[in-house]
C-alpha positions in Angstrom: 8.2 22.6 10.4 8.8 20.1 7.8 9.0 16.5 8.0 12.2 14.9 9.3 12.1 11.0 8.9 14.9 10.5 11.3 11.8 12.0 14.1 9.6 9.2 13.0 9.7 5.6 14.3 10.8 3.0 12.0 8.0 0.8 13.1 4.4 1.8 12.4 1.6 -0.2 13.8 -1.6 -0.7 11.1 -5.0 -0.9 12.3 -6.6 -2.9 8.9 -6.2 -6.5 10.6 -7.0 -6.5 14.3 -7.4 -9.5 15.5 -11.1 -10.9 16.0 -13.5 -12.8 18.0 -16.8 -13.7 16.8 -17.1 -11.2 14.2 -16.0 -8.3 16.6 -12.4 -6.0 17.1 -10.9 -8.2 20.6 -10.3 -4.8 22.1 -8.3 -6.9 25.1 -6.0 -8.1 22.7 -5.4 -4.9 21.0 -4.7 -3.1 24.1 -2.2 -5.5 24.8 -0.7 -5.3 21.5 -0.5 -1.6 21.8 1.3 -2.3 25.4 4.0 -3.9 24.1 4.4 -1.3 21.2 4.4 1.7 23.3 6.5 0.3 26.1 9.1 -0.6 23.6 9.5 3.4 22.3 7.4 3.2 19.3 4.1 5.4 18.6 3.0 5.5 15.1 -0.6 4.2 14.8 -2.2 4.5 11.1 -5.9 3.6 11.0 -8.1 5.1 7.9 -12.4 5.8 7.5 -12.9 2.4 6.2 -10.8 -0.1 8.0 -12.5 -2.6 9.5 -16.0 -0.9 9.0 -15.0 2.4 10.8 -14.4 0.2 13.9 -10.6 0.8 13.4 -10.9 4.6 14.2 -13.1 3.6 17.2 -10.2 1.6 18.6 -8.2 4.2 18.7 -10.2 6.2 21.3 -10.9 2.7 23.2 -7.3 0.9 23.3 -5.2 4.5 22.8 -6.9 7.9 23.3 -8.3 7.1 26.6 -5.8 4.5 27.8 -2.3 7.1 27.1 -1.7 11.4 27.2 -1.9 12.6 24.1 1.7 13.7 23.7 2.8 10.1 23.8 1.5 9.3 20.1 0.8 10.3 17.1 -2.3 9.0 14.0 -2.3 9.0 11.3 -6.1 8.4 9.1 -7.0 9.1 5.5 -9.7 10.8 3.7 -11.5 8.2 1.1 -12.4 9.5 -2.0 -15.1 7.2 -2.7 -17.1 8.8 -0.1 -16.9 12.1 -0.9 -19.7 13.2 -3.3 -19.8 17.0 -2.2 -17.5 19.9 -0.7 -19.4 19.5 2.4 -18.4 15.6 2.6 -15.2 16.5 3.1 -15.8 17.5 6.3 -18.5 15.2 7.7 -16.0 12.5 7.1 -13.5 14.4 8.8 -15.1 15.3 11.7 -16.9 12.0 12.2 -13.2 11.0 12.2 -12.2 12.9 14.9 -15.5 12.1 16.8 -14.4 8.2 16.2 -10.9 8.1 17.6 -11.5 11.0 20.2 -9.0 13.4 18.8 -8.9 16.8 18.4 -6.6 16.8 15.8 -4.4 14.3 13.2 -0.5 14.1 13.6 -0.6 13.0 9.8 -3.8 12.9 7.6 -4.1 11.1 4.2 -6.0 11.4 0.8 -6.6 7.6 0.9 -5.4 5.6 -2.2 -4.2 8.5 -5.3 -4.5 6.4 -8.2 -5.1 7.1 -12.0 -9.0 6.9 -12.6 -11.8 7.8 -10.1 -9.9 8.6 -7.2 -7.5 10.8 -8.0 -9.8 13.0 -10.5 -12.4 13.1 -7.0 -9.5 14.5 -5.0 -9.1 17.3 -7.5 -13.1 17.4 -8.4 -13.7 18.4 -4.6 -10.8 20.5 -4.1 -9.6 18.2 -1.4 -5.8 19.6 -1.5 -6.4 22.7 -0.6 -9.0 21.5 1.9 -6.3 19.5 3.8 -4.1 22.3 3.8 -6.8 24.7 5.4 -7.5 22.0 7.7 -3.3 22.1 8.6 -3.6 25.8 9.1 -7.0 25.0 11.6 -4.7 23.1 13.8 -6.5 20.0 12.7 -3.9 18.3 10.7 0.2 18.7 11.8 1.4 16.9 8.4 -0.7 16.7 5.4 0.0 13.6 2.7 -1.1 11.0 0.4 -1.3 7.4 -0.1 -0.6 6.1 -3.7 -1.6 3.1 -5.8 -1.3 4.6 -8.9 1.7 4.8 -11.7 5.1 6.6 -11.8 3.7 9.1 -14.4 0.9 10.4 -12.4 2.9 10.3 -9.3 5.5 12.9 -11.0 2.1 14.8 -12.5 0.6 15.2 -8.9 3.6 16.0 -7.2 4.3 18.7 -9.6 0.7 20.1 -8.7 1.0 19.7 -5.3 4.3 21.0 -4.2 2.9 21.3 -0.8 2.4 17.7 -0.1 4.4 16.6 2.8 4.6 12.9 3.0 3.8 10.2 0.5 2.6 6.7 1.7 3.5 4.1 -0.5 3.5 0.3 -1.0 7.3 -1.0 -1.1 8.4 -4.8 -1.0 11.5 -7.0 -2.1 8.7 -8.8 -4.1 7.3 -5.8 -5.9 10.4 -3.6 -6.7 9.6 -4.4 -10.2 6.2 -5.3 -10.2 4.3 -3.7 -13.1 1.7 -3.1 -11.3 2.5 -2.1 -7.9 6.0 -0.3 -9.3 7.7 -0.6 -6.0 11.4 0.9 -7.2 9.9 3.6 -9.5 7.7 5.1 -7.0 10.4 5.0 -4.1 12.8 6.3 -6.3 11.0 9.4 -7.6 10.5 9.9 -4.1 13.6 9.6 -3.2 14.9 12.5 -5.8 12.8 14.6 -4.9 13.9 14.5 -1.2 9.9 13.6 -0.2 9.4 11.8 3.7 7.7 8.0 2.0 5.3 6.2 4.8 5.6 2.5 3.8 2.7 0.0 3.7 2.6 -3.4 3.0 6.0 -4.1 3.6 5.4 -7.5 4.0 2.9 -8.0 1.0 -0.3 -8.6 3.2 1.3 -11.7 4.8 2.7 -13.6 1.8 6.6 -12.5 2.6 5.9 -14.1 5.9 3.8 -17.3 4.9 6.1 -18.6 2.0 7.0 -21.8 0.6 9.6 -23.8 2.6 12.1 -23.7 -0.6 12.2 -19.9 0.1 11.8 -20.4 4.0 15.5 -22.5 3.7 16.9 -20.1 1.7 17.1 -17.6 4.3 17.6 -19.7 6.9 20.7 -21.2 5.9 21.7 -17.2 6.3 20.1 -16.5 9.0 19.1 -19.0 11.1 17.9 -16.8 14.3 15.4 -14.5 12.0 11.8 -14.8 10.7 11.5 -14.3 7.0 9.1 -11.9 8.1 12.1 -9.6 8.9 14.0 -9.8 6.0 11.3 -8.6 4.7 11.0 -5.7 7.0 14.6 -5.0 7.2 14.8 -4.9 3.1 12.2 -1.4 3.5 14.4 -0.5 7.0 17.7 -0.2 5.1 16.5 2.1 2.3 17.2 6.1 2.2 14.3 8.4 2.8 11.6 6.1 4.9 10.3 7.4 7.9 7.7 4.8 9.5 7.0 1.4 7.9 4.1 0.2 8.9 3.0 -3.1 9.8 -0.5 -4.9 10.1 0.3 -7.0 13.2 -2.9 -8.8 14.7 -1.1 -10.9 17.0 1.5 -11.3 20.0 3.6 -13.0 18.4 4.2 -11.1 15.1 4.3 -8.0 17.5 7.3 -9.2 19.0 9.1 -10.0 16.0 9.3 -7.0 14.7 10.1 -4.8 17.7 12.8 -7.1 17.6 13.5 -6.5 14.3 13.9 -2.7 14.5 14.8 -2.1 18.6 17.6 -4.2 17.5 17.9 -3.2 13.8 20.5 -4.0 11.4 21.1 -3.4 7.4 20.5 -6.0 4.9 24.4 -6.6 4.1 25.6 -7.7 0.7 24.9 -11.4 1.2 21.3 -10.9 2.5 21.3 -8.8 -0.2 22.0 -11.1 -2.8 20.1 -14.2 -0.7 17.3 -11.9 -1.5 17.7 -11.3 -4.8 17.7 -15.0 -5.3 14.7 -15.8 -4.0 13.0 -13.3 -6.4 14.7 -14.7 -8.9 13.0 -18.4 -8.0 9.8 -16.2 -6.8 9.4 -14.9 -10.4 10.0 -17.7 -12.4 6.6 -18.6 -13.6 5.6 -18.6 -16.7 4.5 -15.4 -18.1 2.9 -13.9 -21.1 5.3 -11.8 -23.0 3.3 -8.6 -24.1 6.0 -5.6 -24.2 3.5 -3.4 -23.3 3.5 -1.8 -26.7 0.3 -0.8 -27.0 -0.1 -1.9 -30.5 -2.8 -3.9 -29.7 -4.8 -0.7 -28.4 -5.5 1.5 -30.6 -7.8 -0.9 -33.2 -9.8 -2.7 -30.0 -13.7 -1.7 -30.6 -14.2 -2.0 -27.1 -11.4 0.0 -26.1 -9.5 -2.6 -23.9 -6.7 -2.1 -22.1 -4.8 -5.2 -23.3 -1.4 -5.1 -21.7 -2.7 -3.9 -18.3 -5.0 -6.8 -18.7 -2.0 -8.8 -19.1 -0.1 -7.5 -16.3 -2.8 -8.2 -13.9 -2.7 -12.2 -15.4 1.1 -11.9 -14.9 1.1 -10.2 -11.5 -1.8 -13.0 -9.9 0.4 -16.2 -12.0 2.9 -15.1 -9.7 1.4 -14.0 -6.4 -2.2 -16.1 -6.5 -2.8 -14.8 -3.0 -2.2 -11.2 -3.6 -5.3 -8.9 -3.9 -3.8 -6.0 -5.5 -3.9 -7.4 -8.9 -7.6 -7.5 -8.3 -8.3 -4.1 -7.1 -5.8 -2.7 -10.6 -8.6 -4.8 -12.7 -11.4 -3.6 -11.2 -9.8 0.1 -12.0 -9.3 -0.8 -15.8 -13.7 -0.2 -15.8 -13.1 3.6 -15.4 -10.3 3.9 -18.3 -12.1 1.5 -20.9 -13.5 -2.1 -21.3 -12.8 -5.3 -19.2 -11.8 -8.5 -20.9 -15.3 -9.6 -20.8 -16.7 -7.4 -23.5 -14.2 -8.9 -25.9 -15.7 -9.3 -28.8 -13.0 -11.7 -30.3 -12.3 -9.5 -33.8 -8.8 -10.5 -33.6 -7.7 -7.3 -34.6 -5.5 -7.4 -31.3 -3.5 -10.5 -32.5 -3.2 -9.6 -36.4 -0.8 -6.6 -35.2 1.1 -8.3 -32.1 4.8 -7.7 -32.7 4.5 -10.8 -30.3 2.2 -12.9 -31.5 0.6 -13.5 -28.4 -2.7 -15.5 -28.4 -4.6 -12.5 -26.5 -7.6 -13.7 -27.3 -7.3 -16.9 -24.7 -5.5 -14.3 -22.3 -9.0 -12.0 -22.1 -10.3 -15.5 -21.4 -7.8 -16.3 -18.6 -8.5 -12.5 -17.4 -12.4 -13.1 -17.1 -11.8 -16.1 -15.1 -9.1 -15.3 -12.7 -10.8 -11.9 -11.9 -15.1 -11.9 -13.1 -15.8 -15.1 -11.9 
């Protein structure tokens, strides 16, 4: 049976940031949490190996497996290729997995984080497609998938090779829809041609759509006085094509009940929020940036073979989002395709053929410090 994403609820709860006391999972708190979500018709839990030290998966059996029938939700979890170092890893992890949460089997199951570099070429290394898809015909998986990181050309590659891929988890946000890192729009929309169910994550940017500047806070609320930004946010993923479950990483009460609010009682962006959104982009992303083209001239001559312009777009991606962690992870990724800004050996080469005369030179410095330091 193939996915449907009018079956799946539009409001996913993620496991990554439970709330805490002293160090520990507040399994009182999360049992609660999981009250209200289940008592308000939603069921879509999405945990993964490495959330929260493996404690994550543990809650699951603790605050859901033991505390509902099985039929009344559904997991998701994710294999992590940066654990798996043998064919038999694949299902040491797996089963450790199912030990964990108390399941006997997944409702959806995950190759945690396909991205150009490592990752992806471990995934194929260890055969871990095909393993899913024995593990679907086990029983032990009802929906095998991915989630991505990566860009919009090795999306289309793996896609192509892996026709049999069900579901594809995603990051999507009004603030990254043209983000040349994260590549929001491009991702969704290859998606979205080629009719595949998208799982959304960070819909909300890890917080920073919700926790903005007041300028951007009065913007919407001279539209909508009654809602959180946090919903806009929310509702800008909600009123797309093609989304099944968009997943959110509540750790409280009260961000709980905002957004079963938002989507028991959902309505579409209309043209007005629309444009009130594009707007605050607009102000969002006006910060000065550094105007490589991405040309790749600068490439070919470097003796230390660095990627110069994804350098650059991890600079311009944390100028505009200093709070946002993804541009860090995308640096650290740049070691397993060439050389970090650090090993600049200031030759100059770069800057003698930029069509854009860019002083890239001081940008390698700007790099080491906003991300080696």
């Amino acid at each position: 049976m193939s996915l449907n994403v009018n079956d799946m609820p539009k409001l996913g709860f993620g496991l990554m940031r439970l709330p805490e006391t002293d160090g520990a999972i507040d399994l009182e708190k999360v049992n609660h949490m999981v009250d209200m979500y289940m008592e308000n018709g939603f069921n879509y839990f999405d945990t993964a190996y490495v959330y929260h030290g493996g404690n994550s998966e543990k809650i699951v059996k603790e605050a859901i497996t033991k505390r509902y029938p099985r039929e009344a939700f559904t997991v998701a979890s994710k294999l992590p290729a940066w654990c798996i170092n043998s064919l038999e890893d694949r299902d040491k992890v797996f089963n450790e997995q199912l030990e964990r949460t108390g399941l006997e089997f997944f409702d959806y199951y995950l190759l945690h984080s396909v991205e150009d570099g490592n990752n992806y070429n471990n995934y194929e290394k260890f055969d871990c497609f095909n393993w899913g898809m024995q593990k679907k015909a086990e029983g032990k998986i009802k929906y095998l998938g991915f989630s991505y990181h990566g860009t919009p050309e090795l999306l289309e590659q793996v896609l192509d090779k892996h026709p049999e891929i069900e579901f594809v988890q995603i990051q999507l946000n009004y603030a990254d829809w043209d983000n040349k890192i994260v590549h929001s729009g491009k991702l969704y929309e290859i998606l979205l041609r080629r009719n595949i169910p998208m799982i959304i994550m960070e819909p909300i940017k890890g917080g920073t759509l919700a926790n903005m500047d007041q300028e951007y806070v009065d913007m919407f609320k001279a539209v909508r006085p009654d809602k959180s930004v946090a919903s806009w946010a929310l509702r800008f993923c909600g009123s797309l094509p093609g989304i099944g479950t968009i997943l959110s990483g509540m750790g409280t009460d009260e961000q709980m009940a905002d957004n079963i609010d938002t989507f028991k009682n959902f309505e579409p962006l209309t043209e007005e929020e629309k444009t009130t959104i594009d707007a605050v982009v607009k102000k969002m992303l006006d910060t000065p940036l550094i105007g490589c083209t991405a040309c790749k001239y600068c490439v070919d001559g470097c003796p230390m073979n660095i990627s110069i312009p994804d350098v650059i777009s991890a600079i311009n991606t944390r100028r505009k989002f200093p709070t946002d962690g993804r541009p860090q992870f995308f640096y650290n990724g740049l070691g397993d395709r060439g050389g970090k800004a650090s090993e600049c050996v200031e030759c100059g080469q770069c800057e003698g053929v930029c069509p854009q005369h860019l002083s890239i030179i001081e940008h390698m410095k700007e790099a080491v410090e906003k991300f080696e330091n």
